[in-house]
C-alpha positions in Angstrom: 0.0 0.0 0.0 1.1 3.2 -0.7 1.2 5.8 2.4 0.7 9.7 1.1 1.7 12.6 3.4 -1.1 13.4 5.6 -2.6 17.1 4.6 -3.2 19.7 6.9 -5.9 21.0 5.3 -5.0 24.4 4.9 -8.1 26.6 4.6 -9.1 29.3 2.0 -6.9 32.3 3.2 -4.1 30.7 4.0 -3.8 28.9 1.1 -4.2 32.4 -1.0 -0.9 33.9 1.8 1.1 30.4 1.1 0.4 31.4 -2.8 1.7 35.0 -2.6 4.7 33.8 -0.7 5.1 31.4 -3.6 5.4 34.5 -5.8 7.2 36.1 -3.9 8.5 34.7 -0.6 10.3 38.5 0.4 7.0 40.4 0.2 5.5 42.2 3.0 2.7 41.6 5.3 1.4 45.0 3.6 1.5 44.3 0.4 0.4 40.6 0.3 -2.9 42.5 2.2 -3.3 44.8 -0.5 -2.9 42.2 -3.4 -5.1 40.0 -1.7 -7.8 42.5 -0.7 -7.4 40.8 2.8 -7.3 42.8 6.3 -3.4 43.5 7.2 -4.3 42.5 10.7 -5.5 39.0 9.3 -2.8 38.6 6.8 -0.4 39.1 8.9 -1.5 36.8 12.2 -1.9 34.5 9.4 1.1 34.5 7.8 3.2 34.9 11.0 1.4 31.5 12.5 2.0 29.4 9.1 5.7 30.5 9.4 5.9 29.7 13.2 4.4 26.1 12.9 7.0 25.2 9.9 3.9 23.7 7.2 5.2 27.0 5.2 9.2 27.6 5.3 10.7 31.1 3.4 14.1 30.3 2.1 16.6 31.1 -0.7 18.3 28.4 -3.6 21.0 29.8 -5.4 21.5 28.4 -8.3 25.2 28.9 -10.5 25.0 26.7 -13.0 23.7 23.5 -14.4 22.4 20.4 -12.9 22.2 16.9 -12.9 19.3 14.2 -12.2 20.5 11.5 -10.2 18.8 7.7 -9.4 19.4 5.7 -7.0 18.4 2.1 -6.5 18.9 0.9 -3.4 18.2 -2.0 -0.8 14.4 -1.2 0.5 15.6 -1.1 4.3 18.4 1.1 3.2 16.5 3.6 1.5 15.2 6.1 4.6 19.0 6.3 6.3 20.3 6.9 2.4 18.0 9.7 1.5 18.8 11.2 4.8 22.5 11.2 4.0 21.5 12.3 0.5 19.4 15.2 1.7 22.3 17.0 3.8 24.2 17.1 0.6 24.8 21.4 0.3 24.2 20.3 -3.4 21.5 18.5 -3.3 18.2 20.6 -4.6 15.4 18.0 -4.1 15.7 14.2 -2.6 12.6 11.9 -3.2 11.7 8.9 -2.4 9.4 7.0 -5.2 7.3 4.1 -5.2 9.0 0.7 -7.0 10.8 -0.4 -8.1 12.9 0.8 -5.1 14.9 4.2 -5.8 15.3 7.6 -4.8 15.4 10.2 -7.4 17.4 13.7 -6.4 18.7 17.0 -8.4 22.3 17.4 -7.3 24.5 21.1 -8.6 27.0 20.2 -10.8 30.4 21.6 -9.8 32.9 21.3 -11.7 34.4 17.5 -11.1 31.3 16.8 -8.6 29.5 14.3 -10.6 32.5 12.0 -11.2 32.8 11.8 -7.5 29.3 11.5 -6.8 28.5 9.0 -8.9 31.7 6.6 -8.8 32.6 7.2 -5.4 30.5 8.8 -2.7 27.4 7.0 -3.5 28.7 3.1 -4.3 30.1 3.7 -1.0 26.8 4.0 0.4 26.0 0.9 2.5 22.5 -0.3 0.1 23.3 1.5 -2.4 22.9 -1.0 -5.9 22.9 1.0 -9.1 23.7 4.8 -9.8 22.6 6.4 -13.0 22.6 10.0 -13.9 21.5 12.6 -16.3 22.9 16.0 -17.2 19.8 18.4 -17.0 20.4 20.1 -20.7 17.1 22.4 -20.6 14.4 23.8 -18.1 10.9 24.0 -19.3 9.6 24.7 -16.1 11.2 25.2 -12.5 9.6 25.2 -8.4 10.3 28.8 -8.4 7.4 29.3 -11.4 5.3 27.2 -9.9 2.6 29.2 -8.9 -0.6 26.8 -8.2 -3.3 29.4 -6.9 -5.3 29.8 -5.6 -3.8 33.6 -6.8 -5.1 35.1 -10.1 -2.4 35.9 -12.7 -3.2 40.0 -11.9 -2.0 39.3 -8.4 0.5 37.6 -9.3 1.8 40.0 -11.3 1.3 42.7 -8.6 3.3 40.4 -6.2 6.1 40.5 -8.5 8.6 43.1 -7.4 11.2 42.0 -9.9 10.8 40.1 -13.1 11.3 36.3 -13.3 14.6 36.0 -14.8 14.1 34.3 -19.1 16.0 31.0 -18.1 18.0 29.4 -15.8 22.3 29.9 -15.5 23.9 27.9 -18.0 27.3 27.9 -17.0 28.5 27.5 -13.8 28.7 31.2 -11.8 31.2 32.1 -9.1 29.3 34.9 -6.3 31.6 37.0 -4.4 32.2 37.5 -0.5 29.4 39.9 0.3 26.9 38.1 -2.4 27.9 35.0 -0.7 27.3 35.9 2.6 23.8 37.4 1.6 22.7 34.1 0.0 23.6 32.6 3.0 21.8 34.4 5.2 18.6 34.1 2.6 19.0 30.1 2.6 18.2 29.7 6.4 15.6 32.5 6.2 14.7 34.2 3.2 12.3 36.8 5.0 15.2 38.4 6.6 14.7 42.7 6.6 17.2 44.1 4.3 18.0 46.6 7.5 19.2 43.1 8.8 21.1 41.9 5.9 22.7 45.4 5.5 23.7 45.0 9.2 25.4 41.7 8.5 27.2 42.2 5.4 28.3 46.2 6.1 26.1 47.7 3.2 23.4 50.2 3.4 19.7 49.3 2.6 19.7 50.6 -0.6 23.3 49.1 -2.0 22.1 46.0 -0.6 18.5 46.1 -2.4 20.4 46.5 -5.9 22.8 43.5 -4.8 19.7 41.6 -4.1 18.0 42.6 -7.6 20.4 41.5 -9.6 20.8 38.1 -8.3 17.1 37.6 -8.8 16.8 39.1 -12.0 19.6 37.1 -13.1 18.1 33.6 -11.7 21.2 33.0 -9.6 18.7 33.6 -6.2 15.2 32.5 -5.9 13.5 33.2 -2.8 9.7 31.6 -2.3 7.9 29.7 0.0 8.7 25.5 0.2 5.2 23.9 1.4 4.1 19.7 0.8 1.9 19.6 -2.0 -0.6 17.8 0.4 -1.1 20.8 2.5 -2.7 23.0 -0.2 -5.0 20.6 -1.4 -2.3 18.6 -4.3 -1.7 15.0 -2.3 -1.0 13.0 -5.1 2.8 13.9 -6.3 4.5 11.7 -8.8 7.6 11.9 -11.2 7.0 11.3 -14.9 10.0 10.1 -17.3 8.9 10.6 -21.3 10.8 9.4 -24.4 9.4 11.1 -27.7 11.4 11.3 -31.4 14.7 13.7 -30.5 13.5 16.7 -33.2 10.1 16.9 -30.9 11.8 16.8 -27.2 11.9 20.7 -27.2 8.4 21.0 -28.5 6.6 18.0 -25.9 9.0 19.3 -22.8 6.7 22.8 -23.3 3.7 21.3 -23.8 4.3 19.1 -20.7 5.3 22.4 -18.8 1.6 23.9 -19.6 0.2 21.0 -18.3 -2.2 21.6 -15.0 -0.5 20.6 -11.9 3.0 20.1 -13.8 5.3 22.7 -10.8 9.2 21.1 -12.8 10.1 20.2 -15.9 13.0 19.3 -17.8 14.8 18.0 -20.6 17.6 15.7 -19.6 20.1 13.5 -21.4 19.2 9.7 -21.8 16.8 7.2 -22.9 13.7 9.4 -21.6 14.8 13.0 -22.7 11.8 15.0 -20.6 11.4 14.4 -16.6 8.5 16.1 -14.4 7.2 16.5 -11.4 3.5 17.2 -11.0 1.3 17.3 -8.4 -2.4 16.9 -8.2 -5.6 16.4 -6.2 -6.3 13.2 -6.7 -5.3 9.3 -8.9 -8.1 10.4 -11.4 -6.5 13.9 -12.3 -3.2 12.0 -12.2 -4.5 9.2 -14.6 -6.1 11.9 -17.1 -2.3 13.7 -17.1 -1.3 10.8 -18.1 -3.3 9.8 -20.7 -5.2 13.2 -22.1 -2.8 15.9 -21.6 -1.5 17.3 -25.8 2.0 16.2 -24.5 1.0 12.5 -24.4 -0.3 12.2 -27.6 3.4 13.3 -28.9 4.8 10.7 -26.3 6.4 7.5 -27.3 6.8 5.6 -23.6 6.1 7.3 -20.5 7.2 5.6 -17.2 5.7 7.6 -13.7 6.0 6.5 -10.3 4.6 8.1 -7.3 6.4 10.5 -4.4 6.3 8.9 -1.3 7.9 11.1 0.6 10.3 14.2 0.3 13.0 14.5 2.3 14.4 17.8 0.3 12.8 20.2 -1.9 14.4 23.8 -3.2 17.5 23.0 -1.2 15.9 22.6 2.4 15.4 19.2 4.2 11.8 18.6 4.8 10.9 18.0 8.8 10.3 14.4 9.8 7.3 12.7 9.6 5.1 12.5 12.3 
């Protein structure tokens, strides 16, 4: 049997205040009010609680270059400790754990010489570890940080956006220097910090570090939005989708995946299957009509999907244990 993340059950409002800080996980109290046409005093006691009881997180992913998608196939009572070790990994993006056969999928940075170690050395070394296979992400369709699943309206997403989503992802890997460095840092452990704060902790003034910030978001080397389980706004039903089509159509299938309802990543990648995603929706049905009546899946030439069990990483941070 297959156990899904208990949901929460967020209701209404705060599942419009965990969609603004999807937009936009730096954005005030104030102005999430005023884009949501919600009280300030509501919003914010709101807000403040979701943060406080850790179902909504605010952090920062930097991201410097390109990636790679990583399996693992492991021994089944091996899987929990090796996802763990997986998911402290400063590389490591996302770490989940699918349904069989046995294997944990993760998105890893690729530094330069990082996937020769990773791959032939630190993870055969894994005790359980069986079989390593990876693929060089070569193109993103759609990332976390565009995932935007409501329930906000495009016009308030719009007004949410105080800088413009950057046209793609880095493409070559990008060095950051001290005081960048030291900012992203701060942002990955909280990325709701006041920039009187980071101006504090770096030695710039509010307005030097605004413009610091700015570029690193327009540029896509910072993201900063809220990390939530699917479950809790209403998607239980996650899964990871693998599609081989004809080579010349890759580009054109990977978009029409991306438009796909409930699709929050997707990717080309090299190998066998050349488009990955990762969807999430509210319930098998939904799941079984993405899989069978979406445009992209009449283009589709084999499809192989298996279901999320259980994240122990997404957008960088480790995911809190089960209860």
């Amino acid at each position: 049997m297959v156990m899904l993340a208990p949901s929460r059950e967020l209701d209404g409002l705060d599942r419009r205040i965990v969609g603004a800080l999807q937009v936009n996980g730096r954005a005030s109290w104030r102005r999430i009010a005023e884009v949501l046409g919600e009280p300030f005093s509501t919003v914010t006691r709101r807000g403040i609680a979701l943060l406080d009881s850790s179902i909504v997180r605010v952090a920062g992913l930097v991201t410097l270059g390109p990636t790679h998608l990583v399996e693992v196939h492991c021994e089944p009572s091996r899987l929990v400790a090796i996802a763990e070790e997986l998911s402290g990994d400063p590389d490591a993006i996302f770490v989940y754990a699918l349904t069989g056969p046995t294997r944990i999928l993760f998105e890893v940075q690729a530094r330069p010489g990082r996937l020769s170690s990773l791959v032939l050395e630190e993870l055969p070394a894994l005790d359980g570890v069986v079989q390593v296979s990876a693929s060089p992400v070569m193109e993103y369709f759609r990332t976390v940080a565009e995932w935007h699943p409501g329930p906000v309206t495009a016009e308030e997403t719009a007004a949410l956006q105080e800088v413009p989503p950057p046209p793609s992802r880095p493409s070559a890997s990008g060095v950051l220097d001290d005081v960048d460095s030291h900012l992203v840092r701060i942002l990955v452990a909280d990325g709701r910090v006041p920039v009187a704060e980071l101006g504090e902790a770096v030695g710039l003034s509010a307005p030097a570090v605004r413009r610091r910030l700015n570029t690193l978001l327009e540029d896509g080397t910072l993201s900063v939005r809220a990390i939530v389980e699917p479950a809790d706004i209403g998607l239980p039903i996650e899964a990871v989708v693998w599609v081989r089509t004809a080579p010349a159509d890759a580009v054109e299938v990977g978009r029409l995946l991306a438009e796909a309802p409930g699709v929050r990543y997707a990717v080309m990648a090299m190998g066998e299957f050349q488009l990955m995603a990762n969807v999430t929706l509210a319930s098998l049905n939904e799941l079984r009509d993405f899989l069978t009546s979406s445009p992209w899946a009449e283009r589709a030439l084999a499809v192989r999907s298996s279901l999320v069990v259980r994240a122990y990483k997404r957008g960088g941070l480790r995911m809190p244990a089960l209860d």
